[in-house]
C-alpha positions as CSV (number, residue, x, y, z in Angstrom):
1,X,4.6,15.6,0.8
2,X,2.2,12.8,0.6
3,X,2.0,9.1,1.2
4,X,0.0,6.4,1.7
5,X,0.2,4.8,5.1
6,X,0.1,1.3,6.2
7,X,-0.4,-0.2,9.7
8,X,2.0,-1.5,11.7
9,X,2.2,-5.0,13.6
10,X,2.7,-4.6,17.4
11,X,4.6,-7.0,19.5
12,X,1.9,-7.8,21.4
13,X,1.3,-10.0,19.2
14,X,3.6,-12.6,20.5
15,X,2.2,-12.3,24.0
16,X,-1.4,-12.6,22.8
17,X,-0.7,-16.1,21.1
18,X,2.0,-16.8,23.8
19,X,5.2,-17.5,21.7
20,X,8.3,-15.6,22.2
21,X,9.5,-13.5,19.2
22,X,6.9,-13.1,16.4
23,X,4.0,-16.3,16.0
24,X,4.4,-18.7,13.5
25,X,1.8,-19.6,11.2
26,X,0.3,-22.4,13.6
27,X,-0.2,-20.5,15.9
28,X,-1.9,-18.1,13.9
29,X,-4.0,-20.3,12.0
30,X,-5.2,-21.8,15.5
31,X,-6.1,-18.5,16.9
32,X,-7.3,-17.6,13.7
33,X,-9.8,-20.4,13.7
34,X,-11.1,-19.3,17.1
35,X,-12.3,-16.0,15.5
36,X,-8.8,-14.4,17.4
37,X,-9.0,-10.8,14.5
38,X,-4.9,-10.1,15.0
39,X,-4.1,-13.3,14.0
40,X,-6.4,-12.7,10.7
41,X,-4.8,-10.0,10.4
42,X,-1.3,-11.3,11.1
43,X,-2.2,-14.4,9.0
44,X,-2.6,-11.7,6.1
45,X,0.2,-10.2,6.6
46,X,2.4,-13.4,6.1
47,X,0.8,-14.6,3.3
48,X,1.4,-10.8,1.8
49,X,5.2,-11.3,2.3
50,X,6.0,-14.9,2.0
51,X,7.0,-14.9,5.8
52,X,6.3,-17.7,8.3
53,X,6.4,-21.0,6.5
54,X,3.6,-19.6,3.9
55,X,4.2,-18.9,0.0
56,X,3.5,-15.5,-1.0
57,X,0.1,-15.3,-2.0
58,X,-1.9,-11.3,-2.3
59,X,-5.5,-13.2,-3.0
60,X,-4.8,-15.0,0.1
61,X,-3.3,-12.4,2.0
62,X,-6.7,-10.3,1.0
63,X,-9.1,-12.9,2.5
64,X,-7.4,-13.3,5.6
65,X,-7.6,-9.3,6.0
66,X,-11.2,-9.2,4.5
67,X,-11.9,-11.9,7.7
68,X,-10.0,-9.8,10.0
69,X,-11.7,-6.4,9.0
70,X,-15.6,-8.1,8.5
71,X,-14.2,-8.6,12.1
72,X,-13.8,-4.9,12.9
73,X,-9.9,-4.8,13.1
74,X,-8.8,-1.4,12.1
75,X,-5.8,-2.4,10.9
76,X,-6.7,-4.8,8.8
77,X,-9.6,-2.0,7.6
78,X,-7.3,0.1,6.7
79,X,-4.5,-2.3,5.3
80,X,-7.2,-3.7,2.8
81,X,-8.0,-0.6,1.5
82,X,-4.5,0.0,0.9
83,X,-4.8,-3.7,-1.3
84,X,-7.8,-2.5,-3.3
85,X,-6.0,0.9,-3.9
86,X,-3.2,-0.7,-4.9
87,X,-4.5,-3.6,-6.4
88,X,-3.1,-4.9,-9.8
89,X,-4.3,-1.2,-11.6
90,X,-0.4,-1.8,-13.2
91,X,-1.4,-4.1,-15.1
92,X,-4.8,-2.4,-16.0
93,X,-4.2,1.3,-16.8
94,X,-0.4,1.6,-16.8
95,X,-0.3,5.0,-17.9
96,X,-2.7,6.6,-15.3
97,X,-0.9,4.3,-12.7
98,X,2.9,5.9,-14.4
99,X,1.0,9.7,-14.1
100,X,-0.3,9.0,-10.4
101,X,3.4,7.9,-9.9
102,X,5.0,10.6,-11.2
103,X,3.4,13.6,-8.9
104,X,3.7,11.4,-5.8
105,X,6.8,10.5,-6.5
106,X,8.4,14.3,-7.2
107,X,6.7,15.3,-3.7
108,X,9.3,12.7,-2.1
109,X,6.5,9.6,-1.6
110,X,9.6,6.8,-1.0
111,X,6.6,4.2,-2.3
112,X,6.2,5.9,-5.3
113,X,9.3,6.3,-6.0
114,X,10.0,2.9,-5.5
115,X,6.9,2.2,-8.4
116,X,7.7,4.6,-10.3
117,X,11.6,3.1,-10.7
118,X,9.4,-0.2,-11.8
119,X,7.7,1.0,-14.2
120,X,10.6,2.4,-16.1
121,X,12.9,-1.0,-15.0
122,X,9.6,-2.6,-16.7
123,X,8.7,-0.3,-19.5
124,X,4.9,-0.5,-18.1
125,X,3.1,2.5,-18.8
126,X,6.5,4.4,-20.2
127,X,9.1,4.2,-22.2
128,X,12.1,1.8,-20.3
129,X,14.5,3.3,-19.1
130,X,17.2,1.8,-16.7
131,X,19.1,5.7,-16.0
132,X,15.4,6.9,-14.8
133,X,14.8,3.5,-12.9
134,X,18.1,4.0,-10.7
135,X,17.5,7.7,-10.3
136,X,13.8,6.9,-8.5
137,X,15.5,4.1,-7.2
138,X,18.1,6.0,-5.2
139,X,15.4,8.9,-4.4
140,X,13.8,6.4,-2.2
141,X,17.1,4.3,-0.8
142,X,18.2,7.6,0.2
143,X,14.8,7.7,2.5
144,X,15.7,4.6,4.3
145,X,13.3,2.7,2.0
146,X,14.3,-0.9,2.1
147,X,12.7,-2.1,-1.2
148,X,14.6,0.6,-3.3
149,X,17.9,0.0,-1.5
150,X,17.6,-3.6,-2.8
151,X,16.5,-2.3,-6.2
152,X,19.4,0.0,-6.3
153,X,21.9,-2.8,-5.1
154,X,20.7,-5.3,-8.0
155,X,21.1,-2.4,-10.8
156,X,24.6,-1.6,-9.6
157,X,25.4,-5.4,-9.5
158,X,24.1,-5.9,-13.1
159,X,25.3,-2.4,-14.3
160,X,22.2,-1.6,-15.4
161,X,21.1,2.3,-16.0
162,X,24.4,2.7,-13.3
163,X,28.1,1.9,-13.8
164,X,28.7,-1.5,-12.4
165,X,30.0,-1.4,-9.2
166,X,30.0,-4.2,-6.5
167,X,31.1,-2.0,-3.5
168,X,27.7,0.6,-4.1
169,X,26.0,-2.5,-4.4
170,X,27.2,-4.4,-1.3
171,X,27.0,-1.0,0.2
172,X,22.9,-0.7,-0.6
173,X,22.5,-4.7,-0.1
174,X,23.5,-3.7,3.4
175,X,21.5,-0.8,3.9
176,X,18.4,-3.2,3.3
177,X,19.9,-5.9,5.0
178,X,19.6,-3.8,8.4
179,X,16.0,-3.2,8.6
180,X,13.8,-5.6,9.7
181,X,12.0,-8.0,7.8
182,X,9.3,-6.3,6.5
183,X,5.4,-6.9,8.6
184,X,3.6,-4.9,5.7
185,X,2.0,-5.8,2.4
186,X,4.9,-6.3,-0.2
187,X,4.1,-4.4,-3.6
188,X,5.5,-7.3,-5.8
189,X,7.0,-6.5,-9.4
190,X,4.2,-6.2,-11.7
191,X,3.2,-9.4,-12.9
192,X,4.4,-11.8,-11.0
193,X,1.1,-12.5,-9.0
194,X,-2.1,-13.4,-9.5
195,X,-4.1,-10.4,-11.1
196,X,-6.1,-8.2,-8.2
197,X,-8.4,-5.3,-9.5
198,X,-7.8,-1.8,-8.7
199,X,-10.8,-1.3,-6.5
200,X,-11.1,2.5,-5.2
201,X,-15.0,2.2,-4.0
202,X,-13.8,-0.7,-1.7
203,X,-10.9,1.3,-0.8
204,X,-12.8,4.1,0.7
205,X,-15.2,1.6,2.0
206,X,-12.7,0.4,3.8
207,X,-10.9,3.3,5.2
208,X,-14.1,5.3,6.4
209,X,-14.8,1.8,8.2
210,X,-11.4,2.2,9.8
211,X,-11.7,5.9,10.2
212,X,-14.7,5.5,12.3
213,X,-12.5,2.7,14.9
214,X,-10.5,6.2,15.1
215,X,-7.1,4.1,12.8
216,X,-5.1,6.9,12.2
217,X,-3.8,5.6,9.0
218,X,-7.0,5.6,7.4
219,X,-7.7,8.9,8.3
220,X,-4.4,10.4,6.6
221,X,-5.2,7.7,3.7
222,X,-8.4,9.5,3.2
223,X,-6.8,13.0,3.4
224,X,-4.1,12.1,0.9
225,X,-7.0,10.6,-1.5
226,X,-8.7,13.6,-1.4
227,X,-5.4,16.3,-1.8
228,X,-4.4,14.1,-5.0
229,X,-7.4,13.3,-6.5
230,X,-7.1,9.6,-6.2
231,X,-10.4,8.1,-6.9
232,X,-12.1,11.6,-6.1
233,X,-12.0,15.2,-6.9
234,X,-9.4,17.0,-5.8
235,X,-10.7,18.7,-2.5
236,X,-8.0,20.3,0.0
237,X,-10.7,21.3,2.7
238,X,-12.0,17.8,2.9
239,X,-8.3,16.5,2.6
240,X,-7.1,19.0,5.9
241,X,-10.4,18.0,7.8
242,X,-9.0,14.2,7.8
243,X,-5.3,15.4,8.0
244,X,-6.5,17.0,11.2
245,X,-8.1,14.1,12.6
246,X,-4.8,11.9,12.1
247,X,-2.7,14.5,13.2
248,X,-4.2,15.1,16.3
249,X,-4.1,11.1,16.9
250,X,-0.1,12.1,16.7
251,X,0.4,10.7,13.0
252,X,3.6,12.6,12.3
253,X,2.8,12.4,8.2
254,X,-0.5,13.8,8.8
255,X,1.0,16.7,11.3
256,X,3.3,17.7,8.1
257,X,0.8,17.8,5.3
258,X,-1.4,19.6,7.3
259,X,1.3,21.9,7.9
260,X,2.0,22.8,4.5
261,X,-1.6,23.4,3.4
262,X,-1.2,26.1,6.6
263,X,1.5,27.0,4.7
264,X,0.0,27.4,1.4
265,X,-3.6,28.3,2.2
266,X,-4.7,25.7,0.3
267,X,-8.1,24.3,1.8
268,X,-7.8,26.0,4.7
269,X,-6.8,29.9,5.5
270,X,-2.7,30.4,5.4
271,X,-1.8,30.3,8.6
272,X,1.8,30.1,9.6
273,X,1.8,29.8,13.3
274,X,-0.5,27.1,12.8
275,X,1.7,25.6,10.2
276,X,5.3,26.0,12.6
277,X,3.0,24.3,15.6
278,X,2.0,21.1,13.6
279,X,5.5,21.2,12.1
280,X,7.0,21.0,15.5
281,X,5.0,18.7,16.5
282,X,6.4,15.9,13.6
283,X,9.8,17.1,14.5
284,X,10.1,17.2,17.6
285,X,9.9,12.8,17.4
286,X,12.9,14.1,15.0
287,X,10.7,12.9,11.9
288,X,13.5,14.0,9.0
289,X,10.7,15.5,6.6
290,X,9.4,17.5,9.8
291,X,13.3,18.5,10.1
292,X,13.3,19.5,7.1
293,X,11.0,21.8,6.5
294,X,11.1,23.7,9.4
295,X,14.6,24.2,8.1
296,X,13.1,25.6,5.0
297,X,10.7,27.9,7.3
298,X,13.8,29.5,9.2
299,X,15.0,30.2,5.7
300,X,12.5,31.7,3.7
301,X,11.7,33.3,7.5
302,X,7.8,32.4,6.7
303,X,6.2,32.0,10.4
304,X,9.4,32.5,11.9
305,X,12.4,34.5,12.2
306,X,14.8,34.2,9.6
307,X,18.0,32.5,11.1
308,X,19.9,31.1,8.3
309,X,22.0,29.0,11.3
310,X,18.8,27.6,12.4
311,X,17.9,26.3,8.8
312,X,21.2,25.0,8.6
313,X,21.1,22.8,11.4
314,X,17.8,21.9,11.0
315,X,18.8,20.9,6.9
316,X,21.8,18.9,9.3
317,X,19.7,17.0,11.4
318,X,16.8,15.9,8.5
319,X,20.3,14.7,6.4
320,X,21.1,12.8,9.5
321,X,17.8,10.5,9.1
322,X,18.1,10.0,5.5
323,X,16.7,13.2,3.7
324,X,18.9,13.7,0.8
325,X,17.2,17.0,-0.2
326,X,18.1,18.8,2.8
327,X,21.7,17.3,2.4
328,X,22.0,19.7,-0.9
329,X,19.9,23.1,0.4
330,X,22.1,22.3,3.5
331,X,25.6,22.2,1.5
332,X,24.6,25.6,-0.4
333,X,23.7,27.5,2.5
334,X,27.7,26.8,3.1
335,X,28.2,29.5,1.0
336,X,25.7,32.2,2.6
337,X,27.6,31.2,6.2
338,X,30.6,32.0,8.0
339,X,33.1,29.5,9.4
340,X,31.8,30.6,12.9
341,X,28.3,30.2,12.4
342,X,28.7,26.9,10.7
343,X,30.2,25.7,13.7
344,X,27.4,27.3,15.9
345,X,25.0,25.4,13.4
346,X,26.9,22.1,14.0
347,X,27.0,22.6,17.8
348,X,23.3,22.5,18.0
349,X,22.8,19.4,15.8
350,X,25.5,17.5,18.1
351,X,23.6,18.4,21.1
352,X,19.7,17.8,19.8
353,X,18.1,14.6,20.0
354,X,14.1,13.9,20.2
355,X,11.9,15.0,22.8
356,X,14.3,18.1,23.8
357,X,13.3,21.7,22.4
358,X,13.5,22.3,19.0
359,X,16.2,25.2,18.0
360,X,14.8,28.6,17.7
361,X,11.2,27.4,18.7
């Protein structure tokens, strides 16, 4: 359900510093020198993953962005936070870090899940365990989650916590392969940079600064803070009053968490309509965890009619973009449904695509 977000880098970034494809790090560094805040922030962002002719360097990467957002550049606001929140805490409370890990990683957080396979491929925190690395692993590979598709390749090249297997892992190394190069801060294997502090006062400091520039990001950053209890009290009123503000910015995580608190009646008063109309609009962009659980709506019939076709092909389509959960409700409903109406189910989800009506709505 909930997940930090990053910002993303546009393409305009080429035409700003007039190079074609993505700038190089001259041409950063020279706009960067003029005071030019996207190419701060871009600076940041390849010294963050090792891209551009730079080494890999996080303190770097953090000055560049603290330049960018001293600047006023939302992004890099919002991106720094993210640094400070993330910061090196592995290495300084690994068992808070491994219990933070564990609830956002069993509400489908691909990140988390990501750290959480770490720390048990580490032993940081926990007790190692290779099996329970994989299985987080694979949670997040299955979500389109580049990092864990290359974690998941290496342990089925090594055979470790999986039976050795070069075609799975030629298979994930592919996967990862496809997506393209990453333009966001890597999270780097515990220990292998120099130590940052975990930092949550500059965190917030940073995202209300963003927040206020109207960064949508931030704003769900701040909500998830608040609904987990990261750095805060737990507080899901405060927590849908910034879920709100992202969602109405269009932020498709935002539109979903607000949803389920709708859903739930937690922080604000259950309301399903409310809950189906912020759903629909996450899925309508065919968003797989939107998909997905307006598939569960249509079968639990909560805010909706209960049409047990209608879950199924909306379980079909969240499959389709890499939700693995919806995969299995969607193979037991077989059993609840006859030959007919699976193929009514599967004529819908051949004919949907995003931007046209959603089914039954």
């Amino acid at each position: 359900m909930f997940n930090l977000s990053i910002s993303g880098l546009k393409y305009r970034l080429a035409h700003m510093f007039g190079v074609r494809g993505l700038p190089d790090f001259p041409a950063v560094l020279k706009a960067a020198h003029r005071g030019n805040t996207i190419a701060l922030y871009y600076g940041g962002i390849m010294f963050s993953t090792g891209r551009g002719g730079v080494m890999r360097d996080e303190v770097e990467a953090s000055q560049w962005w603290k330049k960018s957002a001293e600047l006023g550049n939302a992004d890099a606001q919002n991106d720094l936070g993210l640094m400070y929140f993330n910061g090196r805490a592995v290495i300084d409370n690994p068992l808070q870090i491994a219990s933070w890990c564990r609830k956002a990683a069993s509400l489908g957080i691909a990140d988390a899940q990501v750290y959480l396979g770490d720390l048990f491929d580490l032993g940081r925190g926990i007790k190692q365990d290779f099996e329970r690395a994989a299985y987080w692993y694979r949670r997040a590979a299955h979500q389109g989650h580049a990092e864990g598709q290359m974690k998941l390749a290496a342990l089925y090249h090594a055979g470790r916590g999986v039976k050795h297997n070069i075609s799975k892992a030629e298979y994930w190394y592919k996967k990862a392969s496809h997506k393209r190069p990453v333009t966001v801060p890597y999270r780097p294997i515990m220990g292998s940079h120099p130590p940052l502090s975990r930092n949550l006062e500059q965190s917030y400091f940073w995202w209300h600064k963003a927040a206020k520039r109207g960064q949508d990001n931030a704003l769900f950053n701040l909500g998830i803070c608040y609904s987990l209890g990261l750095g805060t009290a737990v507080n899901l009123a405060e927590a849908a009053v910034w879920f709100r503000k992202a969602a109405t910015q269009g932020n498709a995580e935002a539109q979903i968490n607000l949803a389920q608190l709708y859903c739930q009646g937690q922080g604000v008063n259950q309301d399903f309509p409310l809950a189906i109309n912020w759903l629909s609009r996450a899925a309508s962009t065919g968003h797989a965890k939107a998909l997905f659980h307006l598939g569960t709506q249509f079968f639990s019939g909560e805010g909706v009619a209960e049409n047990f076709v209608i879950a199924y092909a909306y379980f079909s389509l969240a499959f389709a973009r890499g939700d693995e959960v919806a995969q299995q409700l969607r193979d037991k409903m077989r059993k609840l449904l006859t030959p007919q109406q699976i193929d009514q189910a599967q004529k819908i989800t051949s004919n949907w695509k995003p931007g046209m009506p959603l089914p039954g709505l």
